[in-house]
C-alpha positions in Angstrom: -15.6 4.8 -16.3 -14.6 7.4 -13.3 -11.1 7.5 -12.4 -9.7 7.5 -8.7 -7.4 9.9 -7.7 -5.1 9.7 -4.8 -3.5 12.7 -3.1 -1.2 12.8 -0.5 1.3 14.7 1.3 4.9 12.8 2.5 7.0 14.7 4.4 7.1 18.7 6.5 5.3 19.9 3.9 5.4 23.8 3.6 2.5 24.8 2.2 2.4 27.9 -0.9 -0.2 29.3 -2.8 0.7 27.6 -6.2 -0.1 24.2 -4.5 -3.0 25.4 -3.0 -4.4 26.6 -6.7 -3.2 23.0 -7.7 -5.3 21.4 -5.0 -8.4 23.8 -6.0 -7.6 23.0 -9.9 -7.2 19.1 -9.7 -11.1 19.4 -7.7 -13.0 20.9 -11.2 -13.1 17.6 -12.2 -14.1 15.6 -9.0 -17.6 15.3 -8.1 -17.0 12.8 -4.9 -14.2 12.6 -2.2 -13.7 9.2 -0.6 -12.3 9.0 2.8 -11.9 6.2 5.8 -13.2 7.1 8.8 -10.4 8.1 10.9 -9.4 10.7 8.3 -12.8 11.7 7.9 -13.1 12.5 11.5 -10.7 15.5 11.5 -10.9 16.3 7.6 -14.6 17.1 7.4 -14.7 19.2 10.5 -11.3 21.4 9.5 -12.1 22.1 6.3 -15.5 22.7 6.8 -14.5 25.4 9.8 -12.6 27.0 6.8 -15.7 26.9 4.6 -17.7 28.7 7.5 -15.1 31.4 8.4 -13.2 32.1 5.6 -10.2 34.2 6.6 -8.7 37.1 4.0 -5.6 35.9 2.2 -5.1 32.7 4.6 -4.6 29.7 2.1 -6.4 26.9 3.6 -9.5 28.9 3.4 -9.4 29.0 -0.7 -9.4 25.5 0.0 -12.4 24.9 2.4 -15.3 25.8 0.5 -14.4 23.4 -2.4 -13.7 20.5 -0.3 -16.8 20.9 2.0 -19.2 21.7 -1.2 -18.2 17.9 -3.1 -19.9 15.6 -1.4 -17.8 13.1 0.6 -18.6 9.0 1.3 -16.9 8.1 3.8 -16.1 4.1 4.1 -16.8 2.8 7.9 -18.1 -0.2 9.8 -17.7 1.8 13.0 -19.7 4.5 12.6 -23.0 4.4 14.1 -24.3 8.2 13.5 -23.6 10.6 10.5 -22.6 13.7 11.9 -21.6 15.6 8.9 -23.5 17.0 5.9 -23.0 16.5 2.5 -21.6 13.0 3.5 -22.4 9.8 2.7 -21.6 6.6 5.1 -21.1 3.6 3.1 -20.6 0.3 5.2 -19.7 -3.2 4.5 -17.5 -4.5 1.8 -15.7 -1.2 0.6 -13.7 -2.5 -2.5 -17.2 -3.9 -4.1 -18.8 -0.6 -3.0 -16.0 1.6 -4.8 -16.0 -1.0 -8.2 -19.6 -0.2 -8.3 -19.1 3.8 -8.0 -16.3 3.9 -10.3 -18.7 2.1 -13.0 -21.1 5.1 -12.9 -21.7 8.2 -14.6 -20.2 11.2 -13.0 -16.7 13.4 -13.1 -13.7 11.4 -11.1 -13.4 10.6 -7.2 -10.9 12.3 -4.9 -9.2 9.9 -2.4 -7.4 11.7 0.5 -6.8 8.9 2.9 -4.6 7.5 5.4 -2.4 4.4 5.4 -4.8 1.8 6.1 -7.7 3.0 3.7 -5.2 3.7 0.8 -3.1 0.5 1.1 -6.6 -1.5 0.5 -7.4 0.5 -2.9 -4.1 0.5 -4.1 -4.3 -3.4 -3.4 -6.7 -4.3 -5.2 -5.8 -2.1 -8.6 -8.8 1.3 -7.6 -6.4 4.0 -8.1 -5.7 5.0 -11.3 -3.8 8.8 -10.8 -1.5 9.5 -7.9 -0.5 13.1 -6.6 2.3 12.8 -4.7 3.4 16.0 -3.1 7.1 15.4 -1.7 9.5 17.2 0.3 12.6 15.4 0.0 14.9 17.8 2.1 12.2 17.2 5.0 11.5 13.7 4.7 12.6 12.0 8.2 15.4 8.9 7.8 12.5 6.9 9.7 9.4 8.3 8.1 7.4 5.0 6.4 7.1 6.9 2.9 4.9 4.4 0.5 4.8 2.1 3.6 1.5 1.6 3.1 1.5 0.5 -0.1 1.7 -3.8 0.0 2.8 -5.0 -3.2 4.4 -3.5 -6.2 2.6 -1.4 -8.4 3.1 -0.8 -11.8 2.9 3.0 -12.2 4.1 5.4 -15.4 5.6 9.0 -14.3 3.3 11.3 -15.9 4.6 15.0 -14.3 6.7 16.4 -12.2 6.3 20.0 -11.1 8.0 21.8 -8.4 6.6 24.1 -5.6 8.4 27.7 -4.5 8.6 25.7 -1.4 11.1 23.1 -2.4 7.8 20.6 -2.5 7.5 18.3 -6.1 3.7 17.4 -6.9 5.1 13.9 -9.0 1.9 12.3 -10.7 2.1 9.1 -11.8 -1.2 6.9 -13.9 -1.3 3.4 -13.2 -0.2 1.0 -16.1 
């Protein structure tokens, strides 16, 4: 069975390049990137710009070719046209859709997602590794960190790595 892996950033995140090779690294075994529309609309396009015009020694572009060469599916009841290559729209009953992709052959999915979309899988039990990269010296007293998530979840602290930056990557399996 394919694992789900969730990746997200919570707080002013300051970017370094040993992130950046961790990002690139935790992809070699993801063959599909799940998104929700709404992040879908400005992630495809960014990091596809990136993958076009590559800039010398600028981070994000060792990212951009790897995330626009995995194809993406992109969950959405809204969208009418597909305006982005390598991308699949999946509509209708998302959790059933995602059940049915984790059953099949292939390397694990990628979620990058926002609040609404990630709340849903972690809901109903889909992710099984979470990459939580965490500035705590820049986390706002009002920012809603985890906010998103509804109900308790049983998780087991697998690693915790820190950044040059000050950012900790904590990884955590569900139970």
């Amino acid at each position: 069975m394919r694992k789900i892996k969730l990746q997200m950033a919570f707080g002013g995140i300051d970017w370094d390049d040993d992130m950046v090779t961790f990002c690139i690294d935790i992809l070699k075994d993801v063959d599909t990137i799940l998104l929700g529309r709404k992040t879908a609309e400005d992630f495809i396009p960014y990091w596809a710009e990136y993958a076009r015009n590559p800039i010398e020694g600028d981070m994000n572009s060792r990212l951009g070719k790897p995330l626009t060469d995995i194809p993406k599916i992109v969950f959405s009841d809204h969208q009418q046209t597909n305006p982005w290559t390598n991308t699949t729209i999946i509509k209708g009953d998302s959790i059933k859709a995602i059940r049915r992709l984790k059953s099949e052959t292939g390397k694990d999915m990628m979620v990058y997602g926002g609040h609404s979309f990630v709340s849903s899988l972690s809901g109903h039990g889909l992710v099984d590794e979470y990459y939580l990269l965490v500035n705590p010296l820049a986390i706002q007293p009002d920012e809603p960190v985890l906010k998103f998530i509804n109900n308790k979840l049983k998780l087991k602290l697998k690693d915790c790595r820190p950044f040059p930056s000050g950012t900790v990557l904590l990884t955590y399996t569900s139970k």
